[in-house]
GUDO-688035 format. One line per 3 residues: number of its first residue (from 0); their letters; for each residue x, y negated, z of N, C-alpha, C, CB. Coordinates in steps of 0.2 Angstrom, whole numbers, plus 5000, padded with zeros to 4 digits. Each point is the difference from the previous one (the first is absolute). Last residue first. Glycine has a CB too. Example, Ala and Ser with C-alpha at 12.3 -4.5 7.8 and 13.67 -1.06 7.14 Angstrom:
% GUDO-688035
1) sa) 5064:5011:5035:5004:4994:5001:4996:4995:5003:5006:5003:4990  4996:5025:5010:4996:4994:5000:5004:4994:5000:4991:5006:5006
% end
This chain:
% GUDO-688035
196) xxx) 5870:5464:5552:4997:5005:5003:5003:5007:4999:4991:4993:4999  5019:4983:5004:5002:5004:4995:4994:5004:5002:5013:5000:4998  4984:4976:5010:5006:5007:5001:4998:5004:4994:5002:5002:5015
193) xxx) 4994:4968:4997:4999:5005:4993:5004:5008:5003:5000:4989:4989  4989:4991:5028:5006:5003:4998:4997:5005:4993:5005:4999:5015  4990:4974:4992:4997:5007:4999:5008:5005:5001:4986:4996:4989
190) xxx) 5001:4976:5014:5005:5005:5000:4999:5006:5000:5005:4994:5005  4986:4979:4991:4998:5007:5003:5006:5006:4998:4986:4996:4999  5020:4979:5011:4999:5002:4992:4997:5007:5002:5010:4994:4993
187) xxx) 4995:4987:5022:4994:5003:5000:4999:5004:4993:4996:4992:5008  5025:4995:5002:4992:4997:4994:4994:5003:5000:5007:4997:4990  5010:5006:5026:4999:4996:5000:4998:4997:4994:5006:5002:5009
184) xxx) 4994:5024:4999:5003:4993:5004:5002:4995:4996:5003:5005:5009  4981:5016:4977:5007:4997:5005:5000:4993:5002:5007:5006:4995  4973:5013:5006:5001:4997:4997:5008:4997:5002:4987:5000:4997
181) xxx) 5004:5024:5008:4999:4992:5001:5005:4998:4996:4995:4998:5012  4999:5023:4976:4999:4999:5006:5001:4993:5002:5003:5011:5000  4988:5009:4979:5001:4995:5003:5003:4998:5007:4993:4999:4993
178) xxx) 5013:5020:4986:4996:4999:5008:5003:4991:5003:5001:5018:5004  4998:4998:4972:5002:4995:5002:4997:5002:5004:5003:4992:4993  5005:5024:4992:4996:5000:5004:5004:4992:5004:4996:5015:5000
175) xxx) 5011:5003:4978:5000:4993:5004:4995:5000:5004:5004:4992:4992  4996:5022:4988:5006:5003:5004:5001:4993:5006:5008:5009:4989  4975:4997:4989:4998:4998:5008:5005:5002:5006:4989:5001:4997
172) xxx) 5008:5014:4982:5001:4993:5001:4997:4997:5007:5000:4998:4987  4999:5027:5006:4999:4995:4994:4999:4992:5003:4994:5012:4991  5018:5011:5019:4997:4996:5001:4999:4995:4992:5004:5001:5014
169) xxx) 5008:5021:4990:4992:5000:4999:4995:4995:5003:5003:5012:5000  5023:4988:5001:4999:5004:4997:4991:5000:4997:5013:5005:5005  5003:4982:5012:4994:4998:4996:5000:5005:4994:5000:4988:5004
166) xxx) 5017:5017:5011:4996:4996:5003:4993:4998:4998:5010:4997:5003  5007:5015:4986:4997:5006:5003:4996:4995:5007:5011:5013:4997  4999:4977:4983:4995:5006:4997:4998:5003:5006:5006:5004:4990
163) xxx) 5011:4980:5014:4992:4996:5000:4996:5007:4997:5004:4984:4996  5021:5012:5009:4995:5004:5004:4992:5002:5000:5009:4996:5006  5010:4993:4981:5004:5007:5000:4990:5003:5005:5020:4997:5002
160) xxx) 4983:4981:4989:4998:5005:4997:5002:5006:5001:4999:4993:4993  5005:4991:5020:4993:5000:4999:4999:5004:4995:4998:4990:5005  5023:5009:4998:4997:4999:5007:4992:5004:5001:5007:4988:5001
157) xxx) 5005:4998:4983:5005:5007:4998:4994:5004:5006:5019:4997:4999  4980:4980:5003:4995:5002:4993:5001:5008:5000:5004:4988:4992  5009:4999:5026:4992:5003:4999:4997:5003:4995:4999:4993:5005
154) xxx) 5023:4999:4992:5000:5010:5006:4992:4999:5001:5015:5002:5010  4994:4978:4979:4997:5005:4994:5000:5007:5006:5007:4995:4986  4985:4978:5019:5004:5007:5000:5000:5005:4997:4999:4997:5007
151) xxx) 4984:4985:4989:5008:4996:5000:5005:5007:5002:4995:4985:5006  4983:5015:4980:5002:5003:5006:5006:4996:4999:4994:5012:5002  4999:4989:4978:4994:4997:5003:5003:5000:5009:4989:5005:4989
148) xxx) 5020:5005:4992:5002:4997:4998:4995:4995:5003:5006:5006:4991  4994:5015:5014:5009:4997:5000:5000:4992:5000:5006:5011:4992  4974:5004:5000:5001:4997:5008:5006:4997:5001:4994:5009:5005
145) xxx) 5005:4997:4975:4996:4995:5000:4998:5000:5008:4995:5002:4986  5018:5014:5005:5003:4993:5000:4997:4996:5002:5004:5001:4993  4985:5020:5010:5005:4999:5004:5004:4993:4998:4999:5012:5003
142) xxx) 4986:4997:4982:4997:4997:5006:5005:4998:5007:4989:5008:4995  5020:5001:4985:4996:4996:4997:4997:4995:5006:4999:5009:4990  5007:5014:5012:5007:4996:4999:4998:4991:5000:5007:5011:4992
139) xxx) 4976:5004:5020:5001:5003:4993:5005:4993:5003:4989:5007:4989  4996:5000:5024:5005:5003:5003:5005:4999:4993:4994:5009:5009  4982:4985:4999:5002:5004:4995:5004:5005:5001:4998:4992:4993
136) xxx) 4995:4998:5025:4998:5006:4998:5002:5003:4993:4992:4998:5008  5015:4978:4999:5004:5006:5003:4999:5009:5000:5000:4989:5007  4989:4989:4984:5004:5001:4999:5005:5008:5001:4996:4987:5001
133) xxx) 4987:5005:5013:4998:5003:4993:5003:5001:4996:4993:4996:5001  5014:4992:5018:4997:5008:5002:4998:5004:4995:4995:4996:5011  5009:4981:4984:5004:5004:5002:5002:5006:5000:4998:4993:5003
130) xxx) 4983:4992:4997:5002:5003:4992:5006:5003:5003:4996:4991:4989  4995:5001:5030:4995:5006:4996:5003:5002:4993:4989:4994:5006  5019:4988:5005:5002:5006:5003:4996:5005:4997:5003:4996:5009
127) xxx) 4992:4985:4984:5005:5000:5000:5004:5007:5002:4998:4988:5000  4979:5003:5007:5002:5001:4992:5008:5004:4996:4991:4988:5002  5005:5001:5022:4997:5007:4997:5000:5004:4992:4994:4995:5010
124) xxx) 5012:4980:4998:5006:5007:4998:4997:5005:5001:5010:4996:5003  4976:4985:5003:5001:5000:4994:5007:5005:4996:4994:4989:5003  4993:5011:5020:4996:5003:4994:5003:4999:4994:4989:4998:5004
121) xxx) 5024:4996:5012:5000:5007:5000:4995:5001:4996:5003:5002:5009  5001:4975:4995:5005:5002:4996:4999:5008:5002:5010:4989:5000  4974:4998:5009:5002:4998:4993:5003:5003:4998:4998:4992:4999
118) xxx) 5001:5013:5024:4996:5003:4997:4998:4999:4991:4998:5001:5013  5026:4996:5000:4994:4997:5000:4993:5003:4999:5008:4993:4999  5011:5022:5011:5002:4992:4996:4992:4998:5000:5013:5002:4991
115) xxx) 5004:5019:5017:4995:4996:5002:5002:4995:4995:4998:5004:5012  5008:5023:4984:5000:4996:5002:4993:4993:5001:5012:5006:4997  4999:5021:4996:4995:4997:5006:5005:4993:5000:4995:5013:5010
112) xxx) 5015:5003:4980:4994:5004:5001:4994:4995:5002:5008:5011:5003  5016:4985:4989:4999:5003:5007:4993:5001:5001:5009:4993:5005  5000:5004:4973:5008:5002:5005:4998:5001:5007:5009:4991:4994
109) xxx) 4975:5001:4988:5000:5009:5001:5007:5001:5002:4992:5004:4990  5000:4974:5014:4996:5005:5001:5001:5006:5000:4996:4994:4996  5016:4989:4997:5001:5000:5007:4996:5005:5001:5003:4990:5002
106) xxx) 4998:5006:4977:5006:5000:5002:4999:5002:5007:5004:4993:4992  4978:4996:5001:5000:5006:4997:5005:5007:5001:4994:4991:4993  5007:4984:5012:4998:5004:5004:4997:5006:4998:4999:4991:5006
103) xxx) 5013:4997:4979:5004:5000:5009:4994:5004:5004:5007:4985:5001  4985:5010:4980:5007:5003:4997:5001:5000:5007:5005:4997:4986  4982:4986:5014:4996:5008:5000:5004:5006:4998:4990:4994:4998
100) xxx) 5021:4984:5002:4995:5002:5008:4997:5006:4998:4995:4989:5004  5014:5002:4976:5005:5002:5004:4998:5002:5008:5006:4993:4991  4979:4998:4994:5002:5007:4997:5006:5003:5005:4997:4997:4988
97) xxx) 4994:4982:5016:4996:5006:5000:5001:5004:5000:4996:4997:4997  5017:4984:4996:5001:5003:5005:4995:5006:5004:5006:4989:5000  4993:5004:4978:5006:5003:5000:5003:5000:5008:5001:4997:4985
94) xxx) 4978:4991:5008:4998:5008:4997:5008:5004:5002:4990:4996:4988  5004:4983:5027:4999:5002:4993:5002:5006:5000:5000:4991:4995  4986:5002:5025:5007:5002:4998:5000:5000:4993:5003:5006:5010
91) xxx) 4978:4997:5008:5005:4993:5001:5006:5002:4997:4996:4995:5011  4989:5023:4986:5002:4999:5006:5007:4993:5001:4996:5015:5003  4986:4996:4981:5007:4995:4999:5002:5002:5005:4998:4991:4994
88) xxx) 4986:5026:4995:5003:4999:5006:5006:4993:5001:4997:5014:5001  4987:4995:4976:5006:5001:5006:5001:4998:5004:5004:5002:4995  4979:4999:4989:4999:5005:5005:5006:5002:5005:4993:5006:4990
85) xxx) 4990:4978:4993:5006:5000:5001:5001:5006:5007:5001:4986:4993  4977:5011:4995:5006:5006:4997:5005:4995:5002:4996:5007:4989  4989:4977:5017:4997:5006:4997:5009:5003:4998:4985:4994:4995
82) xxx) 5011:4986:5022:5006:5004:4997:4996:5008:4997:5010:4993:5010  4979:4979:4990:5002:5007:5003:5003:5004:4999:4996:4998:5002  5003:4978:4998:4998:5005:4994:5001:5004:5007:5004:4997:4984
79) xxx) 4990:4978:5021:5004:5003:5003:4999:5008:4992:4999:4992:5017  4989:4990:4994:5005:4996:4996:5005:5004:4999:4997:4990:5004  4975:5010:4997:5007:5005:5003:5004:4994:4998:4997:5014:4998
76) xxx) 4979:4985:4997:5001:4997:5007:5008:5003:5002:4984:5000:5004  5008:5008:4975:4993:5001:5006:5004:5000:5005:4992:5008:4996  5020:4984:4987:4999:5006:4997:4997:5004:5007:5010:4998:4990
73) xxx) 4999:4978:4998:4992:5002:5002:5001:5007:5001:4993:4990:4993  5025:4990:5008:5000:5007:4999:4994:5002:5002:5012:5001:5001  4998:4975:4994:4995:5002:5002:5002:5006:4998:4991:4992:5000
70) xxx) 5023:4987:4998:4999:5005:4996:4999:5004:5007:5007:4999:4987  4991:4974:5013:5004:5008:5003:4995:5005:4996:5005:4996:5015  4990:4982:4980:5008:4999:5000:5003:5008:5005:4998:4984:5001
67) xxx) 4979:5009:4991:5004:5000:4993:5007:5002:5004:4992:4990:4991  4991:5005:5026:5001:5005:4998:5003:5004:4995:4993:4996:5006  5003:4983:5007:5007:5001:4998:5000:5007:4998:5004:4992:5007
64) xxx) 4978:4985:4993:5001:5007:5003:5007:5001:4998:4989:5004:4999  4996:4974:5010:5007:5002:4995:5000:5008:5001:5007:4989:5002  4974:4989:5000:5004:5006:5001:5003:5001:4998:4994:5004:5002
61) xxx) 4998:4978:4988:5002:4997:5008:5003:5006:5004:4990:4991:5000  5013:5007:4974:4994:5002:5005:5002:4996:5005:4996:5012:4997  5018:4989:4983:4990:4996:4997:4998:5002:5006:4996:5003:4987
58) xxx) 5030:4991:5015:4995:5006:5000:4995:4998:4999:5005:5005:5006  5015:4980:4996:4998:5006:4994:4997:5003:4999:5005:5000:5000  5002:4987:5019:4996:4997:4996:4999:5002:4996:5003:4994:5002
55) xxx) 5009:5015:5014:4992:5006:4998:4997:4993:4996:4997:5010:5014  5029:4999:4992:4997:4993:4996:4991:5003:4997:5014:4995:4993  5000:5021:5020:5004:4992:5001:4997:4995:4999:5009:5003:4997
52) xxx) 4977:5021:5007:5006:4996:4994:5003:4994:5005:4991:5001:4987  5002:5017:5030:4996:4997:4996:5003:4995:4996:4992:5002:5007  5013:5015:5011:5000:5001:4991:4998:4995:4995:4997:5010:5003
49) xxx) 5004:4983:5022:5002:5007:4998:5000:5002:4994:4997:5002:5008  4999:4975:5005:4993:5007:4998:5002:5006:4996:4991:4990:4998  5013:4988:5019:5005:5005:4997:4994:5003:4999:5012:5002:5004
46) xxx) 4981:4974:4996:5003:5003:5007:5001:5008:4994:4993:4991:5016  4995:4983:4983:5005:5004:4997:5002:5004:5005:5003:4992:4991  4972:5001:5009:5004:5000:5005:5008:5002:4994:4990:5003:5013
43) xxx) 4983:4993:4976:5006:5003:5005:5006:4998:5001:4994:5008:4998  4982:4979:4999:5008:5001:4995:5002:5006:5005:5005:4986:4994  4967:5009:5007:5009:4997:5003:5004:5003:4998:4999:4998:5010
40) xxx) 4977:5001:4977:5005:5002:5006:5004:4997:4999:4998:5008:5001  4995:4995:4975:5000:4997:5006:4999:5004:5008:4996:4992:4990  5012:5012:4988:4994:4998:4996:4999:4994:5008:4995:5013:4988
37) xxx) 5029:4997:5006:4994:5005:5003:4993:4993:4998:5009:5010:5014  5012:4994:4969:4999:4997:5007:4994:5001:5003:5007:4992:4997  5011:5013:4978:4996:5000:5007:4998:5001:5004:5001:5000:4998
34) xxx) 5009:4992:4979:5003:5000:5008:4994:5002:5002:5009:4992:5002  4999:5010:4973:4993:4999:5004:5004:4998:5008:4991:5011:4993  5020:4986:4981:5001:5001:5005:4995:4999:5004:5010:4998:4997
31) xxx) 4994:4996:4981:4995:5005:4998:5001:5005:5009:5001:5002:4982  5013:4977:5012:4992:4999:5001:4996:5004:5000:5001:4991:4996  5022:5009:5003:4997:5001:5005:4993:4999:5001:5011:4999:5003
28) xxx) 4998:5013:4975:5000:4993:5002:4999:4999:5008:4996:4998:4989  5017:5020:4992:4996:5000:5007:4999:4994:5003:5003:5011:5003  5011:4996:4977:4994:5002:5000:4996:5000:5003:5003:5004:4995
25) xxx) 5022:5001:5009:4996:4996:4996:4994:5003:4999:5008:4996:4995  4999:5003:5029:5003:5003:4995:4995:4997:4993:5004:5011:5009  5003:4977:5016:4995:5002:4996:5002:5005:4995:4994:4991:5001
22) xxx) 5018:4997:5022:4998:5001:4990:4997:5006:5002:5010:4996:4991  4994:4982:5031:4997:5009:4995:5000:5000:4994:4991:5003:5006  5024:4986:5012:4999:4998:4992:4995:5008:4999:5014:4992:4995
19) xxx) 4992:4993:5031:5003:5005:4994:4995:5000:4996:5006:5008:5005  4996:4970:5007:4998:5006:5002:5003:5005:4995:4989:4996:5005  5026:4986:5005:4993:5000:4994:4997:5009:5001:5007:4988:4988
16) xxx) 5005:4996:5034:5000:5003:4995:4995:5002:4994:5006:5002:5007  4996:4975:5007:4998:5005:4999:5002:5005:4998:4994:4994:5000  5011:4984:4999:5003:5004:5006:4998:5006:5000:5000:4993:5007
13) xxx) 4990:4992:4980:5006:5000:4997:5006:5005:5005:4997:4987:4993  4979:5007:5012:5000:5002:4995:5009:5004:4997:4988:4991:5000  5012:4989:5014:4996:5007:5004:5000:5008:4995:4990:4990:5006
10) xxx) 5012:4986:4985:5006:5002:5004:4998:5006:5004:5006:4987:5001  4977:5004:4987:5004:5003:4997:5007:5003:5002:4993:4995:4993  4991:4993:5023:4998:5007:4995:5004:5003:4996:4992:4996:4999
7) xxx) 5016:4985:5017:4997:5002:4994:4998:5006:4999:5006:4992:4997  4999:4998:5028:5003:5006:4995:4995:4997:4994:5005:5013:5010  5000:4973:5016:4995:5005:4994:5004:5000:4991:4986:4995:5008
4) xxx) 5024:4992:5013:4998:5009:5002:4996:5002:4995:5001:5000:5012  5004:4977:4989:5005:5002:5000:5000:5009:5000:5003:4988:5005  4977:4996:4999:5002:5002:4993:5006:5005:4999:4996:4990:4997
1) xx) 4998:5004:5025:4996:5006:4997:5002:5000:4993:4990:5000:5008  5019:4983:5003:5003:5006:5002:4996:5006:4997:5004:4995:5011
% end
């Protein structure tokens, strides 16, 4: 009975699948092949080691570094450039909805004198208003398109140049005044009111 149950070797063998086929490229014997193995101690344990090659029969060391494999930015401990001379204001937005936010509220501005919004978006249409008002003391044909052509309403523009000589006549800039106040319900964004001085 026991003969009836034992297997040939080569019948075994033949069950087997065949391992896969390493090639070589030409010119590469496997005999100039090292394997490297710890000199002695206990074998380590197979278990996940995260980066580490698939096939560490290949490696001359018993360490492995991975430092070849991620591009290093050495520029004193930063990963990060800093924004030398960039000077605009994104306020989360590309450039052509930007324009269109700060056109609106610049709009909104010199139609009501006084409004609220974030404190990012007032420091960054101050600016805006300010060429305006400037605009406006020229008074010239020229300067007036060019508000027309900035201002979403044309009876402001008309407006603002009708009255601006005898408001800011002997001010030299600085027609805005931002005044902080609390912050808004429910992100906490800091908030400010901007006005006309």
């Amino acid at each position: 009975m026991a003969s009836a149950s034992t297997f040939s070797l080569s019948s075994l063998r033949a069950a087997l699948p065949s391992p896969p086929c390493i090639c070589f490229p030409n010119g590469f014997s496997p005999s100039k092949l090292k394997i490297a193995r710890p000199k002695s101690g206990p074998r380590p344990l197979n278990s996940f080691v995260g980066l580490a090659p698939l096939l560490p029969i290949f490696s001359s060391s018993d360490s492995f570094s991975f430092e070849h494999c991620f591009p290093t930015i050495d520029n004193g401990s930063r990963f990060f450039a800093m924004r030398h001379g960039r000077k605009v204001p994104k306020l989360n937005r590309p450039p052509d909805q930007r324009k269109a936010l700060l056109r609106g509220l610049t709009t909104q501005l010199l139609k009501y004198g006084r409004i609220k919004t974030t404190r990012a978006r007032a420091s960054a249409m101050r600016k805006y208003v300010d060429k305006m008002v400037t605009l406006a003391k020229d008074g010239t044909l020229h300067k007036r398109r060019q508000a027309l052509g900035f201002v979403y309403e044309k009876q402001i523009v008309h407006a603002l140049f009708a009255e601006v000589g005898e408001r800011y006549g002997d001010r030299e800039g600085g027609y805005t005044r931002i005044i902080r106040t609390l912050p808004r319900r429910g992100d906490n964004a800091p908030m400010a009111y901007i006005e006309l001085v």
